[in-house]
N, C-alpha and C positions, 0 to 999 in steps of 0.2 A: 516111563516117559513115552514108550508107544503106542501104547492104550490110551495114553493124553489126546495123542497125535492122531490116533487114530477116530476119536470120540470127537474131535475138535472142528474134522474132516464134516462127521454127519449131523452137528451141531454147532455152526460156527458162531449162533448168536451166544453161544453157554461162554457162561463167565467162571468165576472161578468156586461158586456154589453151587451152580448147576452141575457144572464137572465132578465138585466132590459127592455130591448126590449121583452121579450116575455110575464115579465108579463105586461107590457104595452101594449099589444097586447090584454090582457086578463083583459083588462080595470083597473089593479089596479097600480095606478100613485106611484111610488118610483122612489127614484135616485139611481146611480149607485153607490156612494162610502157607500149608505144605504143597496143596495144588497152586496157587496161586506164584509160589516161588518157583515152581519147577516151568508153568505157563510165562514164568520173565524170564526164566533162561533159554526157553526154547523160544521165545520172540512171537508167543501167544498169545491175542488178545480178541475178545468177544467183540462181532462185529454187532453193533448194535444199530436199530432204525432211526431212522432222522425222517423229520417231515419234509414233503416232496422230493425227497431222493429217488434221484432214478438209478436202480441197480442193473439193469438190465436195459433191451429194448422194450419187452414185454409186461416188464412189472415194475408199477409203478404206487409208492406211497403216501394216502394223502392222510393229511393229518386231522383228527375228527373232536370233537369235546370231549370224546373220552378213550384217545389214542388214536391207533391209525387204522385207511383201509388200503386193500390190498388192490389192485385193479388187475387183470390179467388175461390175454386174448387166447381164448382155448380153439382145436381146432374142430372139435365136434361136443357135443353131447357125451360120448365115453371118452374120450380124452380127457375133459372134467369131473367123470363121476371117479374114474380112475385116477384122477391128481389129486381129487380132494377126499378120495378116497385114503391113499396114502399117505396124504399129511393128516386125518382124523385119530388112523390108526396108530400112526405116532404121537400126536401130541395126546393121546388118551391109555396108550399103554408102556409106552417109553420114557417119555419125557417127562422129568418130578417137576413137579408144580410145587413152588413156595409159600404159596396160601392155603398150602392143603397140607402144611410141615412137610414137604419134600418127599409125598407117596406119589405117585400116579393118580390119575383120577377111575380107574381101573380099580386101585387096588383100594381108594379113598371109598367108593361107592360102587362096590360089586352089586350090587344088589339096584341098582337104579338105574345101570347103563343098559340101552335097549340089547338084542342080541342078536348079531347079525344071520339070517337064515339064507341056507344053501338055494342058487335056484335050481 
């Protein structure tokens, strides 16, 4: 349960197959309607996007013909490269993707992901 809690923390849109993919990821074997009962006892639930919600001051979601976009006011140049840098790096080596049967897209397509060089 705190490895729920804790995963739930750095992933709040994961729902309850996201969850079991990632602690599956993290070598510890549960099913999903086992994550999902332990996510209603701890008063766990995936926040998910709605069109034009504002979450924030700064980010805002607008709904598109094929999902949403993100808007977001950065304060330079490296402030952006460095935020979209860390959300790349996570949605490409952490976070399992369902369309891809719940690998990484790292792990889906090593062999096709650019590779990032030292400057």
């Amino acid at each position: 349960m705190h490895r729920i809690d804790a995963l739930h923390g750095e992933y709040p849109f994961a729902g309850s197959r996201m969850m079991r993919d990632l602690l599956r990821a993290e070598g510890i074997r549960i099913g999903r309607l086992a994550v999902a009962t332990l996510m209603r006892r701890m008063c766990i639930e995936a926040l998910y996007q709605r069109p034009n919600q504002v979450w924030a001051m700064d980010i805002t979601y607008i709904s598109m013909a094929r999902g949403f976009v993100c808007l977001r006011a950065y304060d330079g140049v490296s402030d952006a490269r460095a935020s979209l840098g860390r959300y790349l790096g996570c949605y490409n080596t952490r976070r399992p993707h369902s369309s891809l049967r719940t690998p990484t897209p790292e792990r889906a397509y090593p062999d096709h992901l650019p590779q990032v060089l030292a400057a």
